[in-house]
DRENNUTOR-572199 format. One record per residue (C-alpha): x, z, y. Coordinates in pm, whole numbers, padded with zeros to 5 digits, always signed. Last residue first. Example, Ala and Ser with C-alpha at 12.3 -4.5 7.8 and 13.67 -1.06 7.14 Angstrom:
BEGIN
+01367+00714-00106
+01230+00780-00450
//
This chain:
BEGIN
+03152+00126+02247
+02954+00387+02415
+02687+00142+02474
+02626+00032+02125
+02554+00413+02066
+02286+00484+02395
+02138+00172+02264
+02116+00307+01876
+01968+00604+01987
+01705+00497+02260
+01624+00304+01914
+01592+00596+01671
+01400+00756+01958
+01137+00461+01974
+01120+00454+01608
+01003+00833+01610
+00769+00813+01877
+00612+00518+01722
+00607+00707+01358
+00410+01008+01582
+00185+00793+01770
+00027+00592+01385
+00050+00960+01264
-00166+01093+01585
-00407+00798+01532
-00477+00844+01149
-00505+01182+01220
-00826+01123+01506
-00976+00935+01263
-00981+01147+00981
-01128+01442+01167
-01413+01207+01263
-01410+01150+00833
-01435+01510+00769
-01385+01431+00413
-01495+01554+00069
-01304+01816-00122
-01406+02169+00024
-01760+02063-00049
-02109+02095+00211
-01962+01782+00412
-01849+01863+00739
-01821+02243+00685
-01683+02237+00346
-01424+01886+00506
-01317+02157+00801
-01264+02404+00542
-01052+02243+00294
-00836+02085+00568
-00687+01727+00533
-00638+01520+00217
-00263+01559+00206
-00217+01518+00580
+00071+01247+00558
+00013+01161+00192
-00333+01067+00299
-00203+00835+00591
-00297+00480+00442
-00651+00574+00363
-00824+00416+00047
-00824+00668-00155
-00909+00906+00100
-01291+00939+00012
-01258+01003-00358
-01120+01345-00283
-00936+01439-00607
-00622+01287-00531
-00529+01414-00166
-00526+01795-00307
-00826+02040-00395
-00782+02097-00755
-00610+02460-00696
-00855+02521-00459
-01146+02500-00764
-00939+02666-00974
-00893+02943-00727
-01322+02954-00691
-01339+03013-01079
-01041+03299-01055
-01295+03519-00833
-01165+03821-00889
-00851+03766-00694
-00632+04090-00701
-00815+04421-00737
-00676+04678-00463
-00644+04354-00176
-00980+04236-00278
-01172+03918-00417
-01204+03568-00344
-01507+03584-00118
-01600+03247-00048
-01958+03247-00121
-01930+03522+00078
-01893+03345+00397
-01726+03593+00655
-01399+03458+00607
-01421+03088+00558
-01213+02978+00838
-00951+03238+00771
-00797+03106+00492
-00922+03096+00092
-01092+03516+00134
-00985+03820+00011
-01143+04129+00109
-00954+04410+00252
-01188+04555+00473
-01010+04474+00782
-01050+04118+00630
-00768+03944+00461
-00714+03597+00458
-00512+03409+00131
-00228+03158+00095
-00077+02972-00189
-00384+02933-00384
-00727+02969-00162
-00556+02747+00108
-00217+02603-00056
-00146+02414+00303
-00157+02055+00148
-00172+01994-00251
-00025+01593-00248
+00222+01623+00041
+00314+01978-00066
+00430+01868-00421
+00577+01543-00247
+00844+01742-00045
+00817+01770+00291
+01010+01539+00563
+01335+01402+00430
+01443+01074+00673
+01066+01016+00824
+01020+01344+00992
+00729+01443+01128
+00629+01659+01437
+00358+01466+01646
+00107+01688+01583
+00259+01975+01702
+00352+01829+02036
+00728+01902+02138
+00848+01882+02504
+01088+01685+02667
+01256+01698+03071
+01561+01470+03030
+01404+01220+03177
+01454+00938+02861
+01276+01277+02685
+00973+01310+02944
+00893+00875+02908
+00859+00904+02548
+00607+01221+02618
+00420+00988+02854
+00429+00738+02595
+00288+00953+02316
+00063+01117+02549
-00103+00830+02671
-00134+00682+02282
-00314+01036+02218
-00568+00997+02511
-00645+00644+02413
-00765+00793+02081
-00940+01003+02175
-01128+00793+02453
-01189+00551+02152
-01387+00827+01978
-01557+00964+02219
-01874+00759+02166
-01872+00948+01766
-01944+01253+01970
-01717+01603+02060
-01878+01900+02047
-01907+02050+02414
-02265+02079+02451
-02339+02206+02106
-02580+02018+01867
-02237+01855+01625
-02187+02304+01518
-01776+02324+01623
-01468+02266+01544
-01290+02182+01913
-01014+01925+01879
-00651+02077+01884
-00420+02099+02153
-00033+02208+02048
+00262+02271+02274
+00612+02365+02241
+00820+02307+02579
+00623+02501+02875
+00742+02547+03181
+00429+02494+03377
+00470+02151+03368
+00450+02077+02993
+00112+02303+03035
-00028+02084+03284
+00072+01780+03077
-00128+01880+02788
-00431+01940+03033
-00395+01579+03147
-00337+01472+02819
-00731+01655+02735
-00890+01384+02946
-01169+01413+02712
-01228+01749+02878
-01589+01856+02867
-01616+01691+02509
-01415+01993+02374
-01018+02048+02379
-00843+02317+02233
-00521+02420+02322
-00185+02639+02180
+00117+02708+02356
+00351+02735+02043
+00656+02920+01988
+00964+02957+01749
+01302+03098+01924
+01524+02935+02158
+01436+03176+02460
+01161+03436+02365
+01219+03566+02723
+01138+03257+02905
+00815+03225+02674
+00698+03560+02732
+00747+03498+03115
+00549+03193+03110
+00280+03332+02910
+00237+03651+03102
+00230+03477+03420
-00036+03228+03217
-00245+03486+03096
-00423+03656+03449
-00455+03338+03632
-00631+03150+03317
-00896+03447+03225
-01168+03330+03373
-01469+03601+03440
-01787+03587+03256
-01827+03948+03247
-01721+03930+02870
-01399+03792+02915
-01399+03413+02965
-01237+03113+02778
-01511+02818+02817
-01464+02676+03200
-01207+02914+03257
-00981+02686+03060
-01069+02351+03183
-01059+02483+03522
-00739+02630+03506
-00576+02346+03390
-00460+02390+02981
-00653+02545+02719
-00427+02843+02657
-00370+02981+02339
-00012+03165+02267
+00098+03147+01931
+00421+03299+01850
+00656+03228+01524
+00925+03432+01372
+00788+03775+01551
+01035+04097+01484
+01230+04073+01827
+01103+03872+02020
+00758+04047+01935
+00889+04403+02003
+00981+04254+02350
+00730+04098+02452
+00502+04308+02306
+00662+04599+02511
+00669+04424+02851
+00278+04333+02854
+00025+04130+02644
-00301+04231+02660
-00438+03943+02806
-00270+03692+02621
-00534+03536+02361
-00282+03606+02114
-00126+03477+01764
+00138+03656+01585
+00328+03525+01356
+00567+03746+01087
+00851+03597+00835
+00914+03875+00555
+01204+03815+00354
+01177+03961-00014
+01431+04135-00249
+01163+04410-00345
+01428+04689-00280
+01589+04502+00074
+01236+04418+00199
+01104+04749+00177
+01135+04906+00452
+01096+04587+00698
+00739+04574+00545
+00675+04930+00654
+00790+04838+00997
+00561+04548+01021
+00257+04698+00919
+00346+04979+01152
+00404+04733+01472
+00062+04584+01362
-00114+04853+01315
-00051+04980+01686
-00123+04615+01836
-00480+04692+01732
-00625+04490+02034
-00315+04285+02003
-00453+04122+01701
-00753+03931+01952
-01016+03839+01731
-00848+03781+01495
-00468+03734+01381
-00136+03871+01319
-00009+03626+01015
+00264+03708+00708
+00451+03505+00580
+00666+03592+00287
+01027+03365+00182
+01152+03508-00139
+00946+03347-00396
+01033+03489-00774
+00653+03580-00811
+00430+03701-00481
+00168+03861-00630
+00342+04178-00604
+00488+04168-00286
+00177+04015-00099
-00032+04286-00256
+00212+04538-00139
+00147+04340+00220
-00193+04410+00168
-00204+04751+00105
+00009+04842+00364
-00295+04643+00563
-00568+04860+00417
-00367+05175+00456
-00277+05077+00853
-00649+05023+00920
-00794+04696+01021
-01022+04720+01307
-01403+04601+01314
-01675+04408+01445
-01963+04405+01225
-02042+04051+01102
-02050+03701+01171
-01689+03653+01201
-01657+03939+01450
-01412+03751+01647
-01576+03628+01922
-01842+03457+01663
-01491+03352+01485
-01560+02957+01542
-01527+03022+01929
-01635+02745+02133
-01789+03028+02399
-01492+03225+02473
-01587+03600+02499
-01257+03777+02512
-01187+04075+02437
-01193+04072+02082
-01297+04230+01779
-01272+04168+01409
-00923+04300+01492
-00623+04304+01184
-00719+03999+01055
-00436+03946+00821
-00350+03602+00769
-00154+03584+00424
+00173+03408+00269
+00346+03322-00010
+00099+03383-00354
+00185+03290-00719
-00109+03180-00919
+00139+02898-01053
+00028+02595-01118
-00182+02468-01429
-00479+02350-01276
-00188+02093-01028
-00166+01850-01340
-00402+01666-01156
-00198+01557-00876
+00107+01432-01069
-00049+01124-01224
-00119+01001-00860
+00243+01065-00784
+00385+00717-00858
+00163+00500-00612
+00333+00150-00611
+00577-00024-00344
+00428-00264-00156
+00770-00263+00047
+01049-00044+00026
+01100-00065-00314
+01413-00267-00367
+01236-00551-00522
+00958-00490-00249
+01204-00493+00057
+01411-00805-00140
+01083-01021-00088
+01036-00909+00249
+01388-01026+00291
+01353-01376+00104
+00992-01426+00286
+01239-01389+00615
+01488-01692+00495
+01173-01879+00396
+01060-01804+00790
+01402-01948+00913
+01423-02155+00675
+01073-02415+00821
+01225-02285+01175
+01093-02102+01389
+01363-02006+01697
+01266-02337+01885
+00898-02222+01909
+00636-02444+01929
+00565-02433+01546
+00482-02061+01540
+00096-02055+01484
+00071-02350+01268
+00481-02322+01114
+00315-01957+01002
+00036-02108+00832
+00236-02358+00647
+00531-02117+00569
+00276-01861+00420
+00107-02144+00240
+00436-02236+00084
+00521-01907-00040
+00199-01859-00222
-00050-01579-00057
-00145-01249-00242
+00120-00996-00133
+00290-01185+00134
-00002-01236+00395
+00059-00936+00659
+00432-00906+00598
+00464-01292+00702
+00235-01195+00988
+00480-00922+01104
+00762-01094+01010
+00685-01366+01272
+00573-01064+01541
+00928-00923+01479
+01007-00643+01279
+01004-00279+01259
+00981-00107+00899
+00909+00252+00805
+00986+00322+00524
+00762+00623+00316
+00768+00516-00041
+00463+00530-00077
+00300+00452+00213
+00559+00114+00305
+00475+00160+00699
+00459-00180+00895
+00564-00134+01325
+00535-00454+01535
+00687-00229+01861
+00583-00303+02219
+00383+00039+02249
+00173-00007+01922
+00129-00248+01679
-00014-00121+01346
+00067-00237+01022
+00017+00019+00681
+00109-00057+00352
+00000+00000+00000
//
């Protein structure tokens, strides 16, 4: 299978399964284009049609460039064939072993931000704090169920985590105590709404924090318009100080400005930029997930306005770096030399599997967009997973077994999407939020620009050193 696409000057052909990525000339392009099931003569017919006028055609010239394509696929970097489909359904019979959890350690918050899938972070139920016992507990179960794997993450979320910041500076002492004797490495995120953050979780989260997430919507307006505290007041001018000097301090370690963008801000580049410009340098904006009847849910007629936006920031981004001022986008992270390994490429994020949520009750749930659904209630953090039925289902929910990607170019890229978006689309954790789709499809087809662009700024800037 292949992929074409032109996109920001570059003729750009992705081999799926092998992952090259190919850049060629509008002539190879077409050649590419009818190879597979078209005689060589035909193709040079055609091609002489559409190219004849040029002096640089020849009739060789394009038999010369059916020879190369022709070498591509002998040496596997063109129509090469699926080999992993056999793999995915062996996947019943991996491990049970667990690596990370999201510990919601507020069902509370205090903010009351209207989008939010959490119900303001009650979930749907009684608002609540995690105590330290239930979260020691937790982490043991972590440890326990964790098999030879070293590497433990562990997330800080909600609600708002910081409004039981005490818990989580024990939680994370206790683990510290007994990484040495269990031979583990505990990795900690935290992810905040901001307005409790001061001096000392700065500091204590510099220090013991691998990852950050900071959410902020972007322009002031865009993010008052939805993100208020509970008297309907903003919360934009009293975050971002705290933001930007949480960000300074963390210097070169892991952070991410997070967004979310609704159908009030289509424009959502604009917000992307505002954030680049505040200082800024690891951002993410995600779409809105939300019921289709609400007035910000994004529509099928935003579609192409999407997906505009995303080629905007792709080339304003390209423009940044040649400036010497770039930031990251999380969705435009990939790496075409090693990237992930195929295991994760077929099975995804290991929801219900690989990672669990925890309640402040201790339940167990697949990840934390199901918790509060107890058809999705995988157990406890005393008794293990109960519900082994439901972790064979997970375990089968990879790229392969959803009908509705086998035609999609990018599946190995997303590895059949989210569980819970396609449950809440579709009614089954293995169907397809197809509008979800879309919007994927474009960020990969940005990201593989982006990345050919910089291989070329990087050949230039070599030829002209010579």
């Amino acid at each position: 299978m292949i992929h074409q696409y032109k996109l920001n000057g570059y003729n750009i052909v992705l081999d799926v399964y092998s992952g090259s990525v190919h850049v060629v000339d509008e002539v190879a392009y077409d050649i590419i284009a009818l190879y597979p099931q078209t005689p060589e003569d035909e193709i040079v017919r055609r091609m002489l049609e559409k190219y004849g006028d040029r002096p640089d055609v020849t009739e060789q010239d394009l038999r010369d460039c059916i020879e190369d394509v022709r070498a591509l696929q002998k040496a596997g970097k063109l129509y090469s064939e699926d080999v992993y489909a056999d793999m995915a359904f062996d996947f019943k019979k991996r491990s049970n072993d667990i690596k990370a959890l999201c510990l919601h350690v507020a069902h509370t918050c205090n903010l009351n931000c209207e989008y939010c899938f959490a119900s303001q972070g009650k979930y749907h139920g009684d608002r609540a704090l995690m105590s330290f016992e239930v979260g020691k507990q937790a982490l043991d179960f972590l440890v326990a169920h964790s098999g030879t794997r070293r590497n433990l993450e562990v997330d800080f979320f909600g609600g708002e985590p910081l409004m039981n910041w005490q818990v989580v500076k024990d939680l994370v002492a206790y683990a510290r105590s007994i990484e040495k004797e269990k031979n583990k490495n505990f990795r900690f995120t935290l992810t905040t709404n901001g307005v409790l953050v001061d001096d000392e979780v700065i500091e204590f989260a510099n220090k013991e924090m691998h990852n950050v997430v900071m959410s902020l919507d972007g322009r002031k307006e865009v993010h008052d318009r939805l993100r208020r505290n509970y008297a309907g007041e903003g919360s934009y001018d009293k975050i971002v100080p705290k933001f930007q000097e949480f960000a300074r301090r963390r210097g070169n370690k892991d952070y991410y400005v997070r967004g979310t963008f609704t159908h009030n801000n289509l424009d959502f580049t604009n917000d992307i930029f505002h954030m680049a410009d505040l200082g800024f340098t690891e951002l993410s904006m995600e779409p809105v997930v939300c019921a289709p009847g609400e007035p910000y849910a994004l529509t099928e007629e935003d579609l192409p306005v999407l997906k505009e936006q995303y080629e905007i920031l792709a080339n304003e981004m390209l423009r940044r770096r040649r400036e010497g001022r770039p930031f990251t986008f999380y969705h435009y992270m990939i790496d075409l030399t090693h990237g992930p390994c195929i295991y994760k490429r077929i099975a995804g994020c290991g929801s219900g599997t690989e990672y669990l949520a925890v309640t402040p009750w201790g339940d167990l749930y697949p990840c934390h967009q199901f918790v509060g659904d107890e058809k999705y209630r995988m157990g406890d953090v005393w008794q293990g997973v109960t519900n082994t039925e439901l972790r064979d289902e997970f375990k089968l929910c990879n790229v392969y077994a959803r009908p509705g990607c086998k035609d999609c170019w990018a599946r190995l890229y997303c590895s059949g999407g989210c569980a819970a978006n396609a449950y809440h689309a579709t009614g089954s954790i293995r169907g397809v939020y197809e509008y979800g789709c879309e919007l994927f499809r474009k960020r990969m087809e940005c990201a593989i620009m982006l990345q050919v662009a910089q291989a070329e700024d990087k050949k230039t800037a070599e030829d002209a050193e010579k």
